[in-house]
PAKOL-725366 format. One record per residue (C-alpha): x negated, y, z. Coordinates in pm, whole numbers, padded with zeros to 5 digits, always signed. Layout:
<pts>
XYZ/...
</pts>
This chain:
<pts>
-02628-02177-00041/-02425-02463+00011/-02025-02481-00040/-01829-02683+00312/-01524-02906+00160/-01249-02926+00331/-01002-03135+00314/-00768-02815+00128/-01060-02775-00136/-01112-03191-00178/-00745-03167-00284/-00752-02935-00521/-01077-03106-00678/-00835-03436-00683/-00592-03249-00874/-00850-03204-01146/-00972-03581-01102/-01246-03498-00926/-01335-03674-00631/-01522-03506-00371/-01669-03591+00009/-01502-03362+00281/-01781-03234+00535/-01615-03360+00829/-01839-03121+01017/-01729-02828+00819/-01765-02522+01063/-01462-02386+01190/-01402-02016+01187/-01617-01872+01445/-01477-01696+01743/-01603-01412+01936/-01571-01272+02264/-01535-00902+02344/-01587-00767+02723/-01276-00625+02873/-01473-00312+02852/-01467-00285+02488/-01111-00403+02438/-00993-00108+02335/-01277+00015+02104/-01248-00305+01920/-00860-00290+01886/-00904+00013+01715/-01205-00048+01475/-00964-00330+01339/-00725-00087+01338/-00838+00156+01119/-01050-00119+00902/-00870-00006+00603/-00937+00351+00621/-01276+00355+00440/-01378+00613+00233/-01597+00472-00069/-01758+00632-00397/-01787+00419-00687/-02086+00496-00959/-02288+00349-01151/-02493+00152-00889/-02178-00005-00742/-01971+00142-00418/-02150+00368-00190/-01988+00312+00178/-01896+00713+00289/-01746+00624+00632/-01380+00627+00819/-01152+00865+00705/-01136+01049+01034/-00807+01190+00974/-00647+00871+00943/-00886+00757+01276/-00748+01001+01441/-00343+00928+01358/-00445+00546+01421/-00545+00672+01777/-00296+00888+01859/-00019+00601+01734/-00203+00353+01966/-00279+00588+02223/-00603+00511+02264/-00853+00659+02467/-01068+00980+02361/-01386+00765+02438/-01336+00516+02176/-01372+00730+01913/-01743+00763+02050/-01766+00394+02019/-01571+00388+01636/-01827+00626+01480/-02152+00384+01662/-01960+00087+01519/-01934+00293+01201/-02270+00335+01150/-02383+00009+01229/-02124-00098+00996/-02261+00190+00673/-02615-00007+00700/-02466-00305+00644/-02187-00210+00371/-02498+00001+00180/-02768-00317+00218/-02949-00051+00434/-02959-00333+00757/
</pts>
């Protein structure tokens, strides 16, 4: 896969004494746009994006799911609406079969 440089990275590189060409076509960070609809569901799947549980063995992690405790007191603090925890546990599971390599 190839690496972008930017002009941040092509300075480091010159630090070293190694010169590098900058891909002035380097893509930018990609934006998204979510429907008005889902403004809330999204909002809160950020919100609880640290909550995670996760085993660790011998294969690597295994992605569990959202601690729903901690969904829960993430909703209640935003006061979100009961229907977007609906929507968290469908974005959850689209999520696990990436996070396990199932997708």
């Amino acid at each position: 896969m190839p690496v972008t440089v930017d002009d941040e990275t092509a300075a480091d590189f010159q630090e070293m004494g190694v010169t590098v060409e900058v891909a002035r076509d380097a893509v930018k960070a990609e934006a998204i746009e979510i429907m008005a609809s889902n403004r809330d569901s999204m909002l809160g799947f950020l919100a609880v994006e640290t909550q995670w549980r996760v085993a660790a063995g011998m294969a690597g992690l295994i992605w569990l799911g959202l601690d729903y405790s901690a969904v829960d007191v993430t909703m209640r603090r935003q006061a979100l609406p009961d229907a977007v925890f609906a929507d968290l546990q469908t974005m959850e599971a689209a999520a696990l079969a990436v996070l396990n390599g199932d997708a």
